[in-house]
C-alpha positions in Angstrom: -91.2 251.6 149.5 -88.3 252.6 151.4 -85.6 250.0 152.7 -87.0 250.3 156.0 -90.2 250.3 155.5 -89.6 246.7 153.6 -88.0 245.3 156.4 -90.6 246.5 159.1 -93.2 244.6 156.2 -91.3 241.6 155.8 -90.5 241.2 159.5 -94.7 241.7 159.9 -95.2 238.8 156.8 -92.7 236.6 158.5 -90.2 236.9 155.7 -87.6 238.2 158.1 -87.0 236.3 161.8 -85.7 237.8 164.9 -83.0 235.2 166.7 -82.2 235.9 170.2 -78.0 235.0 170.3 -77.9 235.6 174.0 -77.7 233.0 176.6 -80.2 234.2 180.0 -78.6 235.3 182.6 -78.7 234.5 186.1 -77.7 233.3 189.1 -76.1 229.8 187.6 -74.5 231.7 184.8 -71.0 230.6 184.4 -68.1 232.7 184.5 -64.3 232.3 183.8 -62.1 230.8 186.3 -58.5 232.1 186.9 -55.7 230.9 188.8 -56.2 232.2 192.8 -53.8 234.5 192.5 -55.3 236.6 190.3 -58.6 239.5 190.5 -61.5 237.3 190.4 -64.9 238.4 187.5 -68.4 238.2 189.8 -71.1 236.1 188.7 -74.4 237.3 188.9 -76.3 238.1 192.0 -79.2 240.1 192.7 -81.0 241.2 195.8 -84.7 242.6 196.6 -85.2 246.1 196.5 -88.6 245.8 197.4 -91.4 243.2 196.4 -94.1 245.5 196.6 -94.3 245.0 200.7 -93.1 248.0 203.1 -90.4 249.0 201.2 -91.9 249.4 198.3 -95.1 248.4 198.1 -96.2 249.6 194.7 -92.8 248.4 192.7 -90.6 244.8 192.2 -87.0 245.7 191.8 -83.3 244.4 192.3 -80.1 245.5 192.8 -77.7 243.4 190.7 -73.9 242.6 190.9 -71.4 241.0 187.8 -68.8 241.4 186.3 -68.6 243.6 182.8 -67.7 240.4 181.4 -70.5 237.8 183.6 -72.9 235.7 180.3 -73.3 236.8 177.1 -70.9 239.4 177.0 -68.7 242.5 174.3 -64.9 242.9 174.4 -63.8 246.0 173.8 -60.3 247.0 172.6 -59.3 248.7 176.1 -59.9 245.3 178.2 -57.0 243.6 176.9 -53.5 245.2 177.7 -52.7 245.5 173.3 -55.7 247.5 173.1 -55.2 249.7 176.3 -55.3 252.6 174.0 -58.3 252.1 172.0 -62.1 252.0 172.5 -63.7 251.5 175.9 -67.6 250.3 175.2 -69.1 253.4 175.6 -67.0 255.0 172.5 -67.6 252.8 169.9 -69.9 254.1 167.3 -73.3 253.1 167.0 -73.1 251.8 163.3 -70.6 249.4 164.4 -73.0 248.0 167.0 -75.3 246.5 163.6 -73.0 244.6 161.0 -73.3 241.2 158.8 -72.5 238.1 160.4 -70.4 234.9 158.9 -71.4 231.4 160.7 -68.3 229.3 160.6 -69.6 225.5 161.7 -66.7 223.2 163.4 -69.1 221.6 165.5 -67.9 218.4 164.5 -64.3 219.2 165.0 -65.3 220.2 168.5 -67.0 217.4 169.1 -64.0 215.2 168.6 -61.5 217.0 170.5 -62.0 220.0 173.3 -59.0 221.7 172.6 -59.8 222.1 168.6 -58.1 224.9 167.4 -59.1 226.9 164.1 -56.4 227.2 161.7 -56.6 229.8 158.8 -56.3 226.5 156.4 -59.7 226.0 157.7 -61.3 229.4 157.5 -59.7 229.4 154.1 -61.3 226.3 153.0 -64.9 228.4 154.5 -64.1 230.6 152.0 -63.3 228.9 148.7 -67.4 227.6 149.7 -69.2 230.3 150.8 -67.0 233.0 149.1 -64.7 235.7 151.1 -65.0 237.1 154.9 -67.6 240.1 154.4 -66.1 243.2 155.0 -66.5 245.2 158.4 -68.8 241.5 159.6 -68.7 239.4 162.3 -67.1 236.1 162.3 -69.6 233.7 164.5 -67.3 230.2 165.0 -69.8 227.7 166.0 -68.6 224.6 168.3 -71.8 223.3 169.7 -70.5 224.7 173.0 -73.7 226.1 173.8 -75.2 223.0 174.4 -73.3 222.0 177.1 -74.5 225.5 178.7 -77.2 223.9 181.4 -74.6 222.1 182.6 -71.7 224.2 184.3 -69.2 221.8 184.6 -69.6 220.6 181.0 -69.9 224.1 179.9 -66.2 225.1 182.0 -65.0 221.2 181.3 -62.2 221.6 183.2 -60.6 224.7 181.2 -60.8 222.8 177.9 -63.1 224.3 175.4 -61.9 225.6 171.6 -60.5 228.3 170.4 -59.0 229.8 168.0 -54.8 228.8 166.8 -52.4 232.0 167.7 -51.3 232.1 164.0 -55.1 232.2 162.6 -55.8 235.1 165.7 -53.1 237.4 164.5 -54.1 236.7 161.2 -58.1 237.5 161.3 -57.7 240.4 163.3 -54.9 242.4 161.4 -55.2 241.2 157.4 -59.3 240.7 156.9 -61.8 243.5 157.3 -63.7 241.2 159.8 -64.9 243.7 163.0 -64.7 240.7 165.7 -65.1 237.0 166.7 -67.8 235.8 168.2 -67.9 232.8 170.2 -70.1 230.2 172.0 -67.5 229.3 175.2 -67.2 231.6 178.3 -64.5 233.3 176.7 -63.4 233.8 173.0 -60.1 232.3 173.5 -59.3 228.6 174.2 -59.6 227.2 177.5 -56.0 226.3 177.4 -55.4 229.8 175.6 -52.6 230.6 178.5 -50.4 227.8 177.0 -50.5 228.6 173.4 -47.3 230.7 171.8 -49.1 233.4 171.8 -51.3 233.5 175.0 -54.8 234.4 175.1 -54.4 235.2 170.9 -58.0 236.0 170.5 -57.3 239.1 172.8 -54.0 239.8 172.0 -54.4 240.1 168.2 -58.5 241.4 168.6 -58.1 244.0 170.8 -54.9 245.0 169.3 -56.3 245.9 166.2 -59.0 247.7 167.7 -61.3 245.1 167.0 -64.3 243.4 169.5 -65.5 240.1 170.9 -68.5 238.6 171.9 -68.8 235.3 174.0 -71.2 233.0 175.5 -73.5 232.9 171.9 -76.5 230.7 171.2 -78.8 229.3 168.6 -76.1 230.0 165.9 -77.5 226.7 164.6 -80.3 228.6 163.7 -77.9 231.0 161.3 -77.3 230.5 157.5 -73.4 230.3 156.8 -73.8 233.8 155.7 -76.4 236.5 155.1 -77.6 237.4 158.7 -77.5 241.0 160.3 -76.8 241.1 163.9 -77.3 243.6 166.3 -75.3 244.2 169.2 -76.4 245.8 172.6 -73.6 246.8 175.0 -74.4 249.3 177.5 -72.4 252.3 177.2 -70.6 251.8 180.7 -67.9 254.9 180.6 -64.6 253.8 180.8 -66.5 250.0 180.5 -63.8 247.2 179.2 -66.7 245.4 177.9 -70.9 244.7 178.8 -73.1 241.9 179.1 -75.6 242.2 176.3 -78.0 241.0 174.3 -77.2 240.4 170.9 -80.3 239.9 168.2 -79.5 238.0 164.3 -82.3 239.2 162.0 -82.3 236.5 159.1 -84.5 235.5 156.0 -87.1 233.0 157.0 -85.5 229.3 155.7 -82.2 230.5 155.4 -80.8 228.9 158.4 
């Protein structure tokens, strides 16, 4: 049998589950708040095309408006000024779009303090557990954020969520084979990311390197530390800083 031909059986036998990462998106999706001085992301809005009445009265359609980075979103390289040379999300290659996924779980860290930064002594100590960052695989860092998600001002709580420390950042992105950081907050860096030494280090060091990031996750709880596939579904906007998109997790039944 070939290997995909398994995989469509297993799938069929339930030995493989399909986990939707992606947070719905609509009109109470939350988006990132910056100062009033600067350009301002849209959050989602849709309007009737028709509803099959006189303007259309066979078809149901809308016009939307958002930002590239509005919900469940991929950075890539180009929206970040380090990266403005690299990859807008309609160059980067298709293989890179399904990769192995890590599930690093400071959920109780969170918990205890909004602002929780992870260190590299911490991913470190992931490691001498679960056994080193796969190559060319995500890096899912779970918080429990994505709880707070049906409640905006929770979710935004006053521009304190965690992140990731400036030293780990620059780390991750330019000495492990890692392809990205995923995240559960609005955005992949801290809420009080502008403050740090490096500012915004998820972005700086990510994008840099030519690496990606993908926000506003869900049901990671549902993901073993490590073993999962995910697929990643960006639409290939030319010249596109990022996409909202829906991003799948195929896993072996019982493993999360």
């Amino acid at each position: 049998m070939s290997l995909l031909a398994e995989l469509v059986t297993e799938m069929a036998a339930g030995g493989v589950e399909v986990i939707d990462l992606t947070a719905p998106l609509h009109e109470e999706t939350s988006v990132i708040n910056l100062p009033p001085e600067r350009g301002q992301p849209w959050p989602f809005q849709r309007e009737v095309i028709s509803r099959y009445d006189a303007a259309g009265p066979e078809v149901y359609w809308h016009n939307i408006r958002m930002s590239e980075h509005t919900g469940t979103h991929f950075d890539a390289p180009i929206h970040w000024i380090s990266g403005r040379d690299g990859e807008d999300i309609a160059s980067i290659a298709p293989d890179r779009l399904v990769r192995p996924a890590v599930v690093l779980d400071f959920t109780a860290e969170a918990a205890e303090d909004a602002d929780f930064l992870l260190s590299r002594a911490h991913v470190e100590a992931w490691c001498a557990e679960h056994g080193d960052l796969p190559e060319g695989a995500w890096l899912l860092y779970r918080t429990g954020w994505a709880d707070r998600r049906a409640d905006a001002e929770a979710f935004m709580n006053d521009n304190h969520w965690p992140g990731v420390a400036p030293d780990c950042a620059r780390w991750l992105a330019n000495d492990t084979g890692i392809i990205g950081i995923g995240v559960e907050t609005v955005g992949t860096d801290a809420g009080q990311a502008a403050t740090l030494s490096q500012p915004f280090p998820c972005h700086w060091y990510f994008q840099g390197a030519g690496k990606y990031g993908i926000t506003q996750l869900q049901n990671l709880s549902k993901l073993p530390p490590r073993g999962a596939v995910i697929i990643t579904s960006p639409l290939p906007i030319v010249g596109g800083t990022g996409s909202p998109s829906r991003i799948l997790a195929l896993v072996e039944t019982g493993s999360g």
